[in-house]
NUVEX-367906 format. One record per residue (C-alpha): residue in one letter; residue number from 1; x, y, z. Coordinates in steps of 0.5 Angstrom, whole numbers. Example, Ala and Ser with C-alpha at 12.3 -4.5 7.8 and 13.67 -1.06 7.14 Angstrom:
<atoms>
+------+-----+-------+-------+-------+
! code ! pos !     u !     v !     w !
+------+-----+-------+-------+-------+
!    A !   1 !    25 !    -9 !    16 !
!    S !   2 !    27 !    -2 !    14 !
+------+-----+-------+-------+-------+
</atoms>
This chain:
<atoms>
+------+-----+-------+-------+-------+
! code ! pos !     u !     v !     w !
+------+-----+-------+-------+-------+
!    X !   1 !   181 !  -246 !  -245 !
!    X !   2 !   180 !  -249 !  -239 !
!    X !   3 !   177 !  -256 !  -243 !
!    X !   4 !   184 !  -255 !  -246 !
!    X !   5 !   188 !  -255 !  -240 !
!    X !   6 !   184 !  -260 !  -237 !
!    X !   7 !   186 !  -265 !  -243 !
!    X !   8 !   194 !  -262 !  -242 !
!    X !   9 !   193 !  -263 !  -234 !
!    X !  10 !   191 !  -271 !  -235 !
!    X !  11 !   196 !  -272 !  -239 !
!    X !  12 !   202 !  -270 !  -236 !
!    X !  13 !   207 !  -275 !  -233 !
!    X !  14 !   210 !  -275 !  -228 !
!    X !  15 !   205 !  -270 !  -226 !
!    X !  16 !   205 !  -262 !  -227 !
!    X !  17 !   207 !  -258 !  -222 !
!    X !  18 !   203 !  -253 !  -218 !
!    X !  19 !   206 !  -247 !  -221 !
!    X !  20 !   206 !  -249 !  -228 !
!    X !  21 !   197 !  -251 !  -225 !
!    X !  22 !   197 !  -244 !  -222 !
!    X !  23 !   201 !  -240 !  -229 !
!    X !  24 !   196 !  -244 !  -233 !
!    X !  25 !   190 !  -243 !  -230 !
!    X !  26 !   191 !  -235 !  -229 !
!    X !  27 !   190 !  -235 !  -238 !
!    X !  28 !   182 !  -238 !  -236 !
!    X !  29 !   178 !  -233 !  -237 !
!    X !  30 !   172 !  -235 !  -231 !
!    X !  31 !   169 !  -230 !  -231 !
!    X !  32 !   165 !  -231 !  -238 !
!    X !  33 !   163 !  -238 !  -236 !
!    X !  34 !   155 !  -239 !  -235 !
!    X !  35 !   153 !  -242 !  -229 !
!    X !  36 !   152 !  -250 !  -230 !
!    X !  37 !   159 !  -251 !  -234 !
!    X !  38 !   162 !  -248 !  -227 !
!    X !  39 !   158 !  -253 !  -224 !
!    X !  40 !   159 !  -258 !  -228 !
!    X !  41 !   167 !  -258 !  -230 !
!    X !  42 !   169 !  -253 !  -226 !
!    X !  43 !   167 !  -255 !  -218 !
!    X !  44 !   167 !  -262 !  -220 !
!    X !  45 !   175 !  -261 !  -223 !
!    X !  46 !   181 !  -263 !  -217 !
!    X !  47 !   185 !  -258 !  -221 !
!    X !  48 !   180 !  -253 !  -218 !
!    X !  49 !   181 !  -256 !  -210 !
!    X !  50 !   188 !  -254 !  -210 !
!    X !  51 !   189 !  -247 !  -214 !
!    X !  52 !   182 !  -244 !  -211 !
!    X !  53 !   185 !  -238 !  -210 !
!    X !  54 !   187 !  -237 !  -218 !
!    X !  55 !   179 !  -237 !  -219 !
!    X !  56 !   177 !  -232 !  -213 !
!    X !  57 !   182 !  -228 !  -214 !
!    X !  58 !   179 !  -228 !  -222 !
!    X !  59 !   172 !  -226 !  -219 !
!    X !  60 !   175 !  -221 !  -214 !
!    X !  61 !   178 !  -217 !  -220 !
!    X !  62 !   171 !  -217 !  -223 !
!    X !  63 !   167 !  -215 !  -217 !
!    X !  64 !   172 !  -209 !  -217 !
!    X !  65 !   170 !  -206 !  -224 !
!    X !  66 !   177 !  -210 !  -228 !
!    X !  67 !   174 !  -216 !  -231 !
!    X !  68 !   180 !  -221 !  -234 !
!    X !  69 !   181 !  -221 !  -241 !
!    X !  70 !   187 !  -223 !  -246 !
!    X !  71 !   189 !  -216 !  -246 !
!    X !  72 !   192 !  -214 !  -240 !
!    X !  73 !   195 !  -206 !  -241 !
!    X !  74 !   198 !  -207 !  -246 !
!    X !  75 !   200 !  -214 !  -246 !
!    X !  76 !   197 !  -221 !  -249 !
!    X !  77 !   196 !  -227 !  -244 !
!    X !  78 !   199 !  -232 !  -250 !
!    X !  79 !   197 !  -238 !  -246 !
!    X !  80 !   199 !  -246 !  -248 !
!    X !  81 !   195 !  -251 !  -249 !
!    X !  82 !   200 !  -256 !  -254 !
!    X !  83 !   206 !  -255 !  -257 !
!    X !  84 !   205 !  -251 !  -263 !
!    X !  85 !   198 !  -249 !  -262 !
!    X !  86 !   195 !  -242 !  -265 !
!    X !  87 !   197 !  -240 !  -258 !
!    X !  88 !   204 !  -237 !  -258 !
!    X !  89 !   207 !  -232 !  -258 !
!    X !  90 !   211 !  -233 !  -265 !
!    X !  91 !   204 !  -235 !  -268 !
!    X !  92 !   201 !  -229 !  -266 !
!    X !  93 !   207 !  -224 !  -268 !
!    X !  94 !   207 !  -227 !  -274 !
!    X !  95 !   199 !  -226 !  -275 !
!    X !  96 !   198 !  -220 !  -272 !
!    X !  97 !   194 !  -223 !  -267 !
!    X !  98 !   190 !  -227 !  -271 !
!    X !  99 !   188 !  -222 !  -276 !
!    X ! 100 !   192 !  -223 !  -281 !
!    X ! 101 !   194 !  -229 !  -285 !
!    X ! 102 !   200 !  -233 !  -282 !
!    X ! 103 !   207 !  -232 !  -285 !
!    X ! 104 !   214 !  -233 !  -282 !
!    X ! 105 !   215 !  -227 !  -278 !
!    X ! 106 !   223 !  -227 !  -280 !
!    X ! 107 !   221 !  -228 !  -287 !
!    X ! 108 !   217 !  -222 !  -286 !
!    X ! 109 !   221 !  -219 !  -282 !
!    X ! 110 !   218 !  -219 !  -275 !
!    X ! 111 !   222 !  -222 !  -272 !
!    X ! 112 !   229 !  -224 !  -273 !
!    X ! 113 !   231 !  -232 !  -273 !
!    X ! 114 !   239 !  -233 !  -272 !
!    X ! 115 !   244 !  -238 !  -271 !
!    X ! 116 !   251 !  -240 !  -269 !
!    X ! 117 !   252 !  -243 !  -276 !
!    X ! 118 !   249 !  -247 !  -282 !
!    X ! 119 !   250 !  -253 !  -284 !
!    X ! 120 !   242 !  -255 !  -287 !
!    X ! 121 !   236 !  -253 !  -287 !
!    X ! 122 !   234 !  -245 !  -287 !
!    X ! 123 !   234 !  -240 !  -281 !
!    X ! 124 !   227 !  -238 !  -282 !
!    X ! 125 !   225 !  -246 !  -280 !
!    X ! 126 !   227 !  -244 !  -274 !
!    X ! 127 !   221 !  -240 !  -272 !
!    X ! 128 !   216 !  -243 !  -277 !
!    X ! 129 !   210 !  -246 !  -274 !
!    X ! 130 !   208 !  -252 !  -278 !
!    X ! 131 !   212 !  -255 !  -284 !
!    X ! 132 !   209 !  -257 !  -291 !
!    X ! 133 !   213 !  -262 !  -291 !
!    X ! 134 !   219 !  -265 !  -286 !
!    X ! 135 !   225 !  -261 !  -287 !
!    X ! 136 !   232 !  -262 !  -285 !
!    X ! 137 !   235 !  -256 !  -280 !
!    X ! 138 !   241 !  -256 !  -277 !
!    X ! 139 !   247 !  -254 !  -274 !
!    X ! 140 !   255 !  -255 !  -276 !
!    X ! 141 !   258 !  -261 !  -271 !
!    X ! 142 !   260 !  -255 !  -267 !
!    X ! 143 !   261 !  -254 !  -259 !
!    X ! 144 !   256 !  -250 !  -256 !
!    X ! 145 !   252 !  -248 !  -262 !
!    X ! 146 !   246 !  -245 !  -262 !
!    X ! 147 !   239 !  -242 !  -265 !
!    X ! 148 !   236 !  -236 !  -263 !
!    X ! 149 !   230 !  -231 !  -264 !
!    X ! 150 !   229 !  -223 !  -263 !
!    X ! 151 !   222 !  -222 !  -262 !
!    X ! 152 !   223 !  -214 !  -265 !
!    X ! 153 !   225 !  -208 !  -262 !
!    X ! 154 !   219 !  -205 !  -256 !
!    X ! 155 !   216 !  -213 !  -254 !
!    X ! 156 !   220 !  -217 !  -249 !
!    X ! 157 !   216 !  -224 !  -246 !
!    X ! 158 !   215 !  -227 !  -239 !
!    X ! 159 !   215 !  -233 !  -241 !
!    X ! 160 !   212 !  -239 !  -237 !
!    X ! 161 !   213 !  -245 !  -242 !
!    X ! 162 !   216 !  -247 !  -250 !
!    X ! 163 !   216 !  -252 !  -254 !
!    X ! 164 !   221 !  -254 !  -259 !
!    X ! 165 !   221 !  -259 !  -266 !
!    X ! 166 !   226 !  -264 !  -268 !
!    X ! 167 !   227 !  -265 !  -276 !
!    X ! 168 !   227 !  -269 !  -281 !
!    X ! 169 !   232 !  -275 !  -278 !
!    X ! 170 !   228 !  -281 !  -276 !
!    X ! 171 !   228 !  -285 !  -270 !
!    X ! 172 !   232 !  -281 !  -264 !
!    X ! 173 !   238 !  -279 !  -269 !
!    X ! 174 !   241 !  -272 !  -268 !
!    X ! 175 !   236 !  -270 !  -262 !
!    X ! 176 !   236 !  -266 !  -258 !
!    X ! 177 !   239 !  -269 !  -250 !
!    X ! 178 !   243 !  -263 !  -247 !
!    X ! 179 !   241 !  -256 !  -247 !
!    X ! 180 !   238 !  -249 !  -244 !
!    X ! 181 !   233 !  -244 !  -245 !
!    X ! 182 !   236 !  -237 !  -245 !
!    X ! 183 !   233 !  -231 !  -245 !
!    X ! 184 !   236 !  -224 !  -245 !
!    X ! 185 !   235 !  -216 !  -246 !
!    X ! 186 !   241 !  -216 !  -252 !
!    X ! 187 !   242 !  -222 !  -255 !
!    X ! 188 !   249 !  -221 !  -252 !
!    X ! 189 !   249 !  -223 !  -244 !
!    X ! 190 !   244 !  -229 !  -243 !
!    X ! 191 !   240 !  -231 !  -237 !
!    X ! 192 !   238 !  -239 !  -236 !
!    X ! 193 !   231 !  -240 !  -235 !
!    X ! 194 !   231 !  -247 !  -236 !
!    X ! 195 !   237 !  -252 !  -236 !
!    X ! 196 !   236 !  -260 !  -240 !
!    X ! 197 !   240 !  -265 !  -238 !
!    X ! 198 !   239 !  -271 !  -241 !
!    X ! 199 !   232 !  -270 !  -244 !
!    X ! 200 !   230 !  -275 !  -247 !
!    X ! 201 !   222 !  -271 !  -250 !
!    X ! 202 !   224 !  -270 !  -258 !
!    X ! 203 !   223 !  -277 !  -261 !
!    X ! 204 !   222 !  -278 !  -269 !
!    X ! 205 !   222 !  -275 !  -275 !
!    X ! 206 !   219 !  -267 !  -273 !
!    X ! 207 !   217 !  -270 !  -267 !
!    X ! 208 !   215 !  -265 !  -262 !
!    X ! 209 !   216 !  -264 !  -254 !
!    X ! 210 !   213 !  -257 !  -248 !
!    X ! 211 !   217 !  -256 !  -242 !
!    X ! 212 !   214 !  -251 !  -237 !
!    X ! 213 !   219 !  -244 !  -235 !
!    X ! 214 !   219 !  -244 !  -227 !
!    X ! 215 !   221 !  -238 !  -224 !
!    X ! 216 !   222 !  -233 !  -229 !
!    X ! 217 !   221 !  -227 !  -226 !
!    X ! 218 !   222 !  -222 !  -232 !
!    X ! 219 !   221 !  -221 !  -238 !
!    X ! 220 !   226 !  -222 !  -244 !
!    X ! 221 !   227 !  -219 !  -251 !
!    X ! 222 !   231 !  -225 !  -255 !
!    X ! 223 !   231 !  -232 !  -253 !
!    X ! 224 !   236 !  -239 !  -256 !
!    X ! 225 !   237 !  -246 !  -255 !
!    X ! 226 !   243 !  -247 !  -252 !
!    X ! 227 !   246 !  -253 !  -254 !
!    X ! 228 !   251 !  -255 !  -248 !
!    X ! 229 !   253 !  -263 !  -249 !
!    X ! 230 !   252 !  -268 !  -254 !
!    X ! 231 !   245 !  -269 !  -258 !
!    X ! 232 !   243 !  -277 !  -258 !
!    X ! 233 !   248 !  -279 !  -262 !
!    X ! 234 !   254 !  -278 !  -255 !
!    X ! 235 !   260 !  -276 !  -255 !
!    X ! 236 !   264 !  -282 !  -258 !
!    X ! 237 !   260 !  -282 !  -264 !
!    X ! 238 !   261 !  -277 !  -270 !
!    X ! 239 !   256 !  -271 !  -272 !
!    X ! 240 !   254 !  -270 !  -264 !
!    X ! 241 !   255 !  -263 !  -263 !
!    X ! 242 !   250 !  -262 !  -268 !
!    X ! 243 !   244 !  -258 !  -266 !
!    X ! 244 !   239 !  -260 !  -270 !
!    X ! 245 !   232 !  -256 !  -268 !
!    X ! 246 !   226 !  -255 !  -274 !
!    X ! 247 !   222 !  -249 !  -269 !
!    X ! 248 !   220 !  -245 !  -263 !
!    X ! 249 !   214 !  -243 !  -260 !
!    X ! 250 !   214 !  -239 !  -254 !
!    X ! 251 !   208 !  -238 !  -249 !
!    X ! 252 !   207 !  -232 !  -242 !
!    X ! 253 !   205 !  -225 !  -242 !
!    X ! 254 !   208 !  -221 !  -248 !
!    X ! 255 !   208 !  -213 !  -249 !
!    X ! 256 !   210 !  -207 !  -252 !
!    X ! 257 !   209 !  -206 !  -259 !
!    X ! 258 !   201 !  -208 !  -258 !
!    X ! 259 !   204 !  -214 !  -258 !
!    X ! 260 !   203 !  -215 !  -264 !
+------+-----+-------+-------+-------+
</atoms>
């Protein structure tokens, strides 16, 4: 895990934010590392220099009797490392926490994938990890569509970072420019944890693009992409209230139901 978060740290542009660092860095399990990897890439890290206390809190709790591990009471610590990595919350509802081998978890009914309405594509497509093949999935052209997931009865997330995958459209048509991450407890009054404006991150054909959740301070049962504004294609062009998305991945502390 910490190889990998070195990898994602190095490559964001403009940089991380120390709270999306320090989120990141609690899923490190530092406690279980040997003494000359510490030495060699964790001291020597400058990610360590200025989140020292997320490690000495790590090793407090260890010497208190709670060694850190991904199951804490309950819940599972689903950590990112790239989008749509095996780490997520959907791919680890959908495996059974990796102990089974991976279906869609609306098609096996774990969770409930839903839309506004459907022009192409399957509503399933929405919370699929990974496509055979590049598939179209999208919306009607209409204002505020959206796409939305119900993680099941008993489990809810506090998230702190998601990814999402464009479709089958080449080059930047019908992408993604304009929306919000929401959260709620009933898939009726909707809290914005995260708002897009402008965002330019989903490119080609199933291309693919993370954010960080900042400041969520609660966990949610459902969460939808909102669509708020046009898609790439602008307003004075035809098609541009399509909301066009072919996955979802989910990462932070889930619980209930085992979490699985």
């Amino acid at each position: 895990v910490f190889r990998a978060l070195k990898r994602w740290h190095a490559a964001q542009q403009p940089p991380a934010t120390d709270e999306a660092v320090a989120s990141l860095l609690r899923c490190v399990r530092w406690a279980r590392m040997d003494k000359d990897f510490v030495q060699q890439h964790v001291n020597t890290d400058p990610m360590i220099k200025t989140h020292a206390m997320v490690i000495a809190m790590a090793y407090q709790a260890l010497a208190f009797g709670t060694a850190p591990a991904a199951r804490l009471g309950g819940a599972i610590e689903c950590c990112f490392s790239s989008a749509f990595d095996t780490n997520g919350v959907l791919y680890h509802i959908a495996t059974d926490g990796g102990t089974r081998p991976y279906a869609n978890p609306h098609a096996s009914g774990k969770v409930q994938a839903s839309w506004s309405s459907c022009w192409n594509g399957e509503i399933k497509s929405f919370v699929q990890h990974s496509h055979a093949q590049p598939v179209y999935c999208y919306t009607k052209d209409e204002p505020n569509s959206w796409m939305a997931v119900d993680l099941g009865e008993g489990r809810s997330l506090l998230p702190n970072y998601y990814c999402l995958r464009a479709d089958l459209h080449g080059t930047d048509k019908f992408k993604l420019r304009n929306w919000e991450l929401q959260g709620s407890d009933d898939g009726a009054a909707w809290v914005t944890l995260r708002t897009h404006a402008n965002d330019s991150a989903l490119k080609g054909s199933m291309g693919t693009a993370a954010w960080p959740v900042e400041g969520a301070d609660r966990a949610y049962r459902h969460f939808r992409i909102l669509q708020t504004g046009p898609n790439s294609q602008g307003p004075n062009s035809s098609y541009f209230h399509n909301l066009i998305c072919s996955g979802i991945e989910l990462y932070g502390r889930l619980r209930g139901a085992r979490a699985s």
